[in-house]
C-alpha positions in Angstrom: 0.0 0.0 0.0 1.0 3.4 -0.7 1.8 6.4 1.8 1.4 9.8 0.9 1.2 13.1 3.3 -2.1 14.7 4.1 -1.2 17.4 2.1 -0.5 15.3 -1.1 -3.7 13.3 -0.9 -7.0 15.0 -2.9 -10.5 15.3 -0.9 -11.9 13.5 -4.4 -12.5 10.4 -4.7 -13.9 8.8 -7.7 -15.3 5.0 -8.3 -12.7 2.8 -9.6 -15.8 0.9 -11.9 -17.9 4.1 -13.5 -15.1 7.5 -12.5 -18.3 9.0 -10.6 -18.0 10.8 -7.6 -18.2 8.9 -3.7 -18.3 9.7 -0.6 -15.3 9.1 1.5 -16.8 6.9 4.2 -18.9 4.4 1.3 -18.8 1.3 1.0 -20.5 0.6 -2.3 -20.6 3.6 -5.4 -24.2 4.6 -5.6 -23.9 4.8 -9.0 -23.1 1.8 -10.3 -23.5 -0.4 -6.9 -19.6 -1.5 -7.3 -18.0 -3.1 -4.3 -15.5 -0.1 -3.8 -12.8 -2.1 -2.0 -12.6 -4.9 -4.6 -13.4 -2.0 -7.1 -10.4 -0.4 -5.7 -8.0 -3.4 -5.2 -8.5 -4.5 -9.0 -8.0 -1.0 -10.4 -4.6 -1.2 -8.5 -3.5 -4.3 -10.1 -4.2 -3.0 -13.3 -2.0 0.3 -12.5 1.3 -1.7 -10.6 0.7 -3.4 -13.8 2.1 -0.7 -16.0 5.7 -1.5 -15.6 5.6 -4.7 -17.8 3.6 -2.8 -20.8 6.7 -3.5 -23.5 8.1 -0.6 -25.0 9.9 -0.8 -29.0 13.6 0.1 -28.5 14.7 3.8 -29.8 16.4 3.1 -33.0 20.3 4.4 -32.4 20.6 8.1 -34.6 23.4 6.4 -36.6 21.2 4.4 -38.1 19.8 7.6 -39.2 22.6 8.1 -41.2 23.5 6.9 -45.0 27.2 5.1 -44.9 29.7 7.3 -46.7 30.1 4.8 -49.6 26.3 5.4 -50.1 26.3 8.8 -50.2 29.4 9.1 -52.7 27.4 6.8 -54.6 24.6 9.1 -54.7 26.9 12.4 -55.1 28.5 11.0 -58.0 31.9 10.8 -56.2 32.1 7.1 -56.5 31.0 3.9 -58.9 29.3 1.0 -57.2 32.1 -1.1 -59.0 34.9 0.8 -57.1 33.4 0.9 -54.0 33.6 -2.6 -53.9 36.7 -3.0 -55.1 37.8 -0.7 -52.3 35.9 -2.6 -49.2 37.7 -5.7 -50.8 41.3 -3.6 -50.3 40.2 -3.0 -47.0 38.9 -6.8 -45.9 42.4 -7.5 -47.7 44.1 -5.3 -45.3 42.3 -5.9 -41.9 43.3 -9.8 -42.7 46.7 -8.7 -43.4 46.6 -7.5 -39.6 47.0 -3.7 -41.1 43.6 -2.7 -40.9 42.4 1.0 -42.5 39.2 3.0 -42.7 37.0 3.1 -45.9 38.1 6.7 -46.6 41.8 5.4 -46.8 41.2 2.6 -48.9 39.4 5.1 -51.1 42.5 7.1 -51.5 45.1 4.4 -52.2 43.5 3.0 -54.7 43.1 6.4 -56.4 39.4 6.2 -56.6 38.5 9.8 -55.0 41.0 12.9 -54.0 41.4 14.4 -50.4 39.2 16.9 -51.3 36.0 15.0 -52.2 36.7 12.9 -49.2 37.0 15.6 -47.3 33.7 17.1 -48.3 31.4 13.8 -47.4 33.0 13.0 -44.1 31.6 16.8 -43.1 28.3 16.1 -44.2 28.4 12.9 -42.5 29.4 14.1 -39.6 26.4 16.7 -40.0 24.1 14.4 -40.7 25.2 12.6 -37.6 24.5 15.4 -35.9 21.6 16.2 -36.9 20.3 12.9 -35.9 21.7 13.2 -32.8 20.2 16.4 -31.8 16.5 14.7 -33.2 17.2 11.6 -31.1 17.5 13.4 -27.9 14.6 15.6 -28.6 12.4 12.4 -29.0 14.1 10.9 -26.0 13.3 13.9 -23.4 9.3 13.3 -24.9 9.5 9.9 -24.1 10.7 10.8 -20.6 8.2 13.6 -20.2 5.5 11.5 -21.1 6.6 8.0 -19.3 7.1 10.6 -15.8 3.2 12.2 -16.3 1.9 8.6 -17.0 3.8 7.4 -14.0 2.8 10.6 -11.7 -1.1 10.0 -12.9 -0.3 6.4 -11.6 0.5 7.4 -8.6 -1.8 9.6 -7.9 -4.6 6.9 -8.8 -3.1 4.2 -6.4 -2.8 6.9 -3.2 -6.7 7.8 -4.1 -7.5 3.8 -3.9 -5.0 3.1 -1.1 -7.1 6.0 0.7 -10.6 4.4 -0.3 -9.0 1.1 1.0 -8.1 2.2 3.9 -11.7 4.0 4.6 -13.1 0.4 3.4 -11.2 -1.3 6.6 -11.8 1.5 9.2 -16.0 1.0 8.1 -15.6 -2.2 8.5 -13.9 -2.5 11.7 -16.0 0.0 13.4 -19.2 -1.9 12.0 -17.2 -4.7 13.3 -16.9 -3.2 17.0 -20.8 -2.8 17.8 -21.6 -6.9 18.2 -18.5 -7.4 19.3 -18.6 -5.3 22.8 -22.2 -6.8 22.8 -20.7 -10.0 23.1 -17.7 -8.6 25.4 -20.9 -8.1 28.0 -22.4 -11.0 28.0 -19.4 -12.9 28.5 -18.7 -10.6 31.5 -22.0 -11.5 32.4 -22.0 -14.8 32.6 -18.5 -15.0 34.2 -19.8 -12.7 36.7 -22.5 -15.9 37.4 -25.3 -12.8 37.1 -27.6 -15.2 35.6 -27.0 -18.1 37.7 -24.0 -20.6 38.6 -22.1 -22.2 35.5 -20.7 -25.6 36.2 -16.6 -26.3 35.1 -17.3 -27.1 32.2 -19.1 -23.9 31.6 -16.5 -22.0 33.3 -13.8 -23.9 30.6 -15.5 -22.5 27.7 -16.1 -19.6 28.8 -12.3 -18.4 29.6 -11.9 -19.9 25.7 -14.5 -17.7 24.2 -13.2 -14.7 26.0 -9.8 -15.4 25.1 -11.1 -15.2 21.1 -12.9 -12.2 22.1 -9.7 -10.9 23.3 -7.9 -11.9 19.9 -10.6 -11.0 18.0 -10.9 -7.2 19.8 -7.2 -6.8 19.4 -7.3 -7.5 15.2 -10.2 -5.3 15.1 -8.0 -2.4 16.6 -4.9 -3.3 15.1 -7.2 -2.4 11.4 -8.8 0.6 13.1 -5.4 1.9 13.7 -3.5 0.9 10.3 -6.2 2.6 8.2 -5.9 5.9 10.6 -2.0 5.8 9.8 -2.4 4.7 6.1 -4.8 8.0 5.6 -1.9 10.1 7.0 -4.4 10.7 10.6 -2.2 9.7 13.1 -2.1 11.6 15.8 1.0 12.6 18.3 0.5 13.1 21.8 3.7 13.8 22.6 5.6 14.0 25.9 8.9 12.8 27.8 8.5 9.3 27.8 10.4 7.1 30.8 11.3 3.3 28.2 11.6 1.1 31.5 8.4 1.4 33.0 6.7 0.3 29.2 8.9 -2.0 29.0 8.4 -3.9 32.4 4.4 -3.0 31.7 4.9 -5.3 28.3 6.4 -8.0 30.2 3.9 -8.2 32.7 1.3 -7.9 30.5 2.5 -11.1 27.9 3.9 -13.2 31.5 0.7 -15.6 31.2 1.2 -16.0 27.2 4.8 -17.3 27.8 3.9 -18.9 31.0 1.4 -21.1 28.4 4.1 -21.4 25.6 6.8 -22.7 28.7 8.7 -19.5 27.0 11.0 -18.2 29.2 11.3 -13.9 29.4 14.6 -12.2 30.3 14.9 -8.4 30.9 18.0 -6.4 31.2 17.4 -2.9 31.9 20.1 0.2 32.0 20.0 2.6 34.9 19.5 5.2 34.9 16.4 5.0 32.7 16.6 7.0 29.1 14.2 9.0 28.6 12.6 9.6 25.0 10.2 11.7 23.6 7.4 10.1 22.7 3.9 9.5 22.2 3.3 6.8 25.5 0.8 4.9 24.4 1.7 4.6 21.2 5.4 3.4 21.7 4.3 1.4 24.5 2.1 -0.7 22.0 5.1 -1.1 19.5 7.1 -2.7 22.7 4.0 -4.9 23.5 3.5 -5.7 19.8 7.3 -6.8 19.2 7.5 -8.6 22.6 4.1 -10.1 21.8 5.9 -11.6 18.1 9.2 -12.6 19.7 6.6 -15.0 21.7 4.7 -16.0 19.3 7.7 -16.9 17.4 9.2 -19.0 19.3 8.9 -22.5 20.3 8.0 -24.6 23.7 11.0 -24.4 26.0 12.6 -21.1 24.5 13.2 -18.0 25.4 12.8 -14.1 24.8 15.7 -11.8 26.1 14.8 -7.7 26.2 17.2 -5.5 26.5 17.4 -1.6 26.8 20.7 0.2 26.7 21.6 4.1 26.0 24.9 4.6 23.7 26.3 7.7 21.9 22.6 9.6 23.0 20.7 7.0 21.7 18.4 4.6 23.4 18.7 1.1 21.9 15.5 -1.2 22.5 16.2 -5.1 21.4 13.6 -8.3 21.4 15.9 -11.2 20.4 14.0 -14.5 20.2 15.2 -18.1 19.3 12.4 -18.7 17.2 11.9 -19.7 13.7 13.8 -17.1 12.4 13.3 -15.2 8.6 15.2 -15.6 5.1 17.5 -12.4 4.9 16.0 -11.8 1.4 12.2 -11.7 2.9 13.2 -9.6 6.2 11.9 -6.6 4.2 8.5 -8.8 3.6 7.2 -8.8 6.8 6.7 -5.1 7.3 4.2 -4.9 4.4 0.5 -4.5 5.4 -1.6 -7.9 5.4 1.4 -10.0 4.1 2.3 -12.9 6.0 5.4 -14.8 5.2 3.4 -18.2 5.5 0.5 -17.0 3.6 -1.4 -20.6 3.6 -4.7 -21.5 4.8 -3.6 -23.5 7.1 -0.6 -21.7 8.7 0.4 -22.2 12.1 0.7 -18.4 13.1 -2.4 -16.5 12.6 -3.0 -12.4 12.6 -4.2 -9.9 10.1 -0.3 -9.2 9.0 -0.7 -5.2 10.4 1.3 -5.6 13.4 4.5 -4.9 12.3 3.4 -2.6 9.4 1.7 -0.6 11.9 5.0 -0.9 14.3 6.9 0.5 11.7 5.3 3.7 10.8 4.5 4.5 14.8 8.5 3.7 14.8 9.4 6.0 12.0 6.6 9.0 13.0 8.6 9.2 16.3 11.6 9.4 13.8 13.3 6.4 14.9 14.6 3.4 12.8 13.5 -0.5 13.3 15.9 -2.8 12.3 15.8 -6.3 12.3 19.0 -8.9 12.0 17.8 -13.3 11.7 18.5 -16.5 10.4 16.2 -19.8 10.1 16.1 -21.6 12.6 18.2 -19.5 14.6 15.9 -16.7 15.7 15.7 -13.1 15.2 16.5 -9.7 17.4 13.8 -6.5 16.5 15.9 -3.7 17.9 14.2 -0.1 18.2 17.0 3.1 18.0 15.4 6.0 19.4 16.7 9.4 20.2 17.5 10.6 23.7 16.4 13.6 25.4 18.1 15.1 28.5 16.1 15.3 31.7 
């Protein structure tokens, strides 16, 4: 998906099926009834598309140009007859291991005088130019017009990426309503407000608010991609104290690794950096990255967070000995809804937004995420922030 600035992105947006106008916040076009988010999505295949339209090679500008035997030819200058007999000199020559130009050959054999030769090497040497100077001309249009098709392009996918992103807000919104309905009847009935519930009861009710949970925690994850995608995001920012999130995290994600048998170490500096930040926006990037570096990693291993201040910077690091990812598809997992198992039936599950999301909170608060693995020998997420003094 495709980023752009407030300031870049047009109120307009137009159906991707008929061109009419929509409203920002629809879901279908009222004109022609189009799904506008798989309206949207296909009209952005067609655009990435563009790059592999095929386009006829330039022909070079000496091509442009008539050989010099041709034009003596047609000057008068020369006989066919003798300009073959002087190419045959010159093969002859170039065979001999003394190898001469045309004009040369020309002039040994006595077939034209200096000044003759003279006179078509000039004009060839115009003509040349000449095509030269047309060449480039025609090049610079082709640029011109490749850049406009290439800017209209662009402009096209940040209008869909925007009605995609409005798609997924509506959606998740919509999506919120039944779910905190369900949120309070499962508070309910854990509360026993309607009467007993027997252990088995109790069993499935901790599983179904535990999907709740899951299911309330990809709902916000879209809400708060498709605020960042649209350029909204908001910064409430402050001096922000790193140890306290981080401890929060860990406290937070002890039962999840307490169920995986995954084993959390924490190594703090002292005294504490301090950052500035928006708090509860970097606090969910450290819960997010700590919640991975679990999920990642197997029964009986562990997660090791560290937080150290060098050279004025505060260095964040979640090193897991997990799965670990291909060098070639680190870059991967930071696009939004990819998945680098992307099967049916793969054992991690999620919307794919997580780390997408973690990386633009990361780079708003201009800091840098990098990430360093190997399969099968886990990976370390490490967060470089700016420090602020006191």
């Amino acid at each position: 998906m495709i980023h752009l600035e407030p300031s870049t992105m047009s109120d307009t947006i137009t159906c991707p099926h008929c061109g009419r106008a929509v409203a920002p916040q629809a879901r279908f076009c009222g004109d022609c009834g189009v799904d506008l988010a798989l309206a949207a999505v296909t009209a952005e295949l067609a655009l990435i598309g563009l790059d592999d339209v095929p386009v006829s090679a330039p022909i070079a500008p000496e091509v442009l140009v008539p050989r010099m035997g041709e034009t003596m030819i047609e000057r008068g200058l020369l006989q066919p007859a003798d300009l073959d007999r002087a190419l045959e000199h010159q093969a002859a020559c170039a065979a001999s291991g003394a190898p001469i130009l045309l004009g040369q050959a020309l002039l040994e054999l006595g077939l034209v005088d200096r000044v003759s030769l003279d006179q078509v090497i000039t004009l060839q040497i115009l003509k040349l130019q000449t095509a030269l100077s047309t060449a480039n001309r025609e090049l610079e249009q082709r640029v011109r017009e490749h850049s406009r098709d290439l800017r209209q392009a662009l402009d096209r996918l940040a209008e869909l990426n925007h009605l995609k992103s409005n798609f997924i807000a509506n959606v998740s919104h919509e999506l919120r309503t039944p779910l905190t309905h369900i949120k309070g009847y499962l508070d309910v009935f854990d509360e026993e407000v309607l009467g007993p519930l027997t252990p088995s009861q109790k069993d499935a009710l901790q599983v179904m608010q535990r999907a709740e949970l899951r299911l309330e925690t990809l709902i916000n994850d879209l809400i708060e991609f498709s605020v960042a995608a649209r350029g909204d995001m908001s910064m409430n920012w402050r001096v922000v104290c790193l140890d306290p999130l981080v401890l929060k995290a860990v406290e937070r994600l002890e039962g999840k690794a307490q169920l995986g048998n995954v084993t959390i170490n924490v190594s703090l500096t002292h005294p504490s950096p301090l950052v500035r930040a928006d708090e509860e926006k970097i606090g969910w990037v450290i819960l997010q990255l700590l919640d991975n570096a679990i999920k990642f990693t197997p029964c009986g291993g562990q997660v090791d967070v560290s937080l150290a201040c060098q050279a004025g910077q505060a260095k964040l690091a979640f090193r897991d000995s997990g799965i670990g990812i291909p060098i070639e598809r680190v870059s991967e997992i930071f696009e939004p809804f990819h998945q680098l198992d992307s099967s049916s039936s793969r054992h991690y599950g999620g919307t794919g937004l997580g780390l997408a999301l973690v990386r633009r909170i990361v780079e708003a608060h201009g800091a840098q995420i990098q990430v360093a693995s190997e399969p099968g020998r886990g990976s370390v997420f490490e967060i470089i922030i700016p420090v602020i003094n006191a």
